[in-house]
Steps between C-alpha positions, in 0.01 A plus 500: 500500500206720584488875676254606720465865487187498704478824768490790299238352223302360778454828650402644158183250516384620830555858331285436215259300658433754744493821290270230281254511736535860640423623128227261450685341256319109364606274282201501199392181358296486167350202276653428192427263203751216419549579176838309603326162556760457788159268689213353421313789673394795257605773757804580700565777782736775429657760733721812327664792715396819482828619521869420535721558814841590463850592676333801605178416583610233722737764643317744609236227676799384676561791654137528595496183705586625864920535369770742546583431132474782270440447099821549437655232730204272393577547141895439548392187690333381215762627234745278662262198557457557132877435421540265720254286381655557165835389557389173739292411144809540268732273739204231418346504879171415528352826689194447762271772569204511713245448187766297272775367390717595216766399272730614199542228222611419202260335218566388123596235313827366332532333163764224632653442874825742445323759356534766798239730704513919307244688638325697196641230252130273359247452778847522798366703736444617909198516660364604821298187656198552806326278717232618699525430872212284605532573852486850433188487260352252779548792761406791271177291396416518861427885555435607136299760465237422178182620304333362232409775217136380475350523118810501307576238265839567381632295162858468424654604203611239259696509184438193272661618248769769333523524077646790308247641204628428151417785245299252361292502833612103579671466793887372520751347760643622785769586468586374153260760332594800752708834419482798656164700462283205429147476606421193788158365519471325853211356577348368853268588747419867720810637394572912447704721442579852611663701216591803676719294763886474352591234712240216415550295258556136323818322593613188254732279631686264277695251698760355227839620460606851379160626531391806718137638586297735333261766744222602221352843671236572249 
């Protein structure tokens, strides 16, 4: 079964695409190396927002666009588009929007054909699905507004690899060789790091039973 929830969230694209355009507002396109290898070709195109719109942003430009709506009622809209959504997922709906479709599943694996589904238990878990509308990304391709940023060559990050320092200065195994206060070496290309921002760091993830992740901050 799938829900169209299509009136309100349609009207938000008019809002943003208008205020887009009002505030002079482009989507910026740079060149980047494929360090990825994802083609043949050695460079790939690259756009990144500037910024990111959120419950109130979108708001407030809704009650910019020629409406009798005021933030508040805009942002109650929303709250309860919000929870509605939510629910429509958990009941296992497939939900429609204007610019995709989404869906609440379950993934893992089970050891023999009784064994049953416990979300948390080895790899059992939800997760929130999307596919991109392609009628929507057809219409939005239409009237984008674009720029290219003209002499920037922008390279990807890319970590080839992650070892922890011995004392003996070889490196180990992740994360056999790991305990709390080692030193990582990772290596790869036009990576940095900003030591006076708390909230960056290196996030291990071991997918295997029992095991958690580890956010190294410095």
């Amino acid at each position: 079964m799938t829900l169209n929830l299509t009136y309100l969230l349609i009207y938000s694209v008019f809002v943003c695409r208008k205020q887009g355009r009002k505030g002079k507002k482009m989507l910026k396109i740079k060149t980047i190396q494929n360090n990825l290898k994802t083609s043949s070709n050695s460079y790939s195109f690259l756009s990144v927002p500037d910024k990111t719109v959120g419950m109130k942003e979108i708001a407030r430009a809704m009650t910019e666009y020629n409406s009798s709506l005021t933030e508040p009622d805009a942002l109650a809209a929303l709250a309860v588009l919000e929870e509605v959504i939510g629910k429509f997922l958990q009941q296992g709906l497939r939900v429609k929007l204007p610019w995709l479709q989404m869906v609440f599943t379950a993934r893992g694996t089970a050891a023999d054909f009784d064994e049953k589904f416990k979300p948390g238990k080895n790899d059992h878990k939800f997760v929130l699905r999307f596919n991109a509308d392609k009628e929507m990304e057809e219409k939005l391709s239409v009237s984008v507004d674009f720029k290219s940023e003209a002499g920037e060559l922008v390279s990807l990050p890319v970590i080839f690899a992650v070892r922890p320092v011995m004392q003996d200065g070889t490196e180990g195994i992740l994360p056999a060789e790991t305990a709390t206060g080692s030193v990582l070496r990772i290596r790869g290309d036009y990576l940095s790091y900003d030591f006076e921002d708390e909230k960056q760091g290196v996030q291990n993830r071991y997918m295997k039973a029992g095991a958690g992740e580890t956010l190294i901050i410095s």
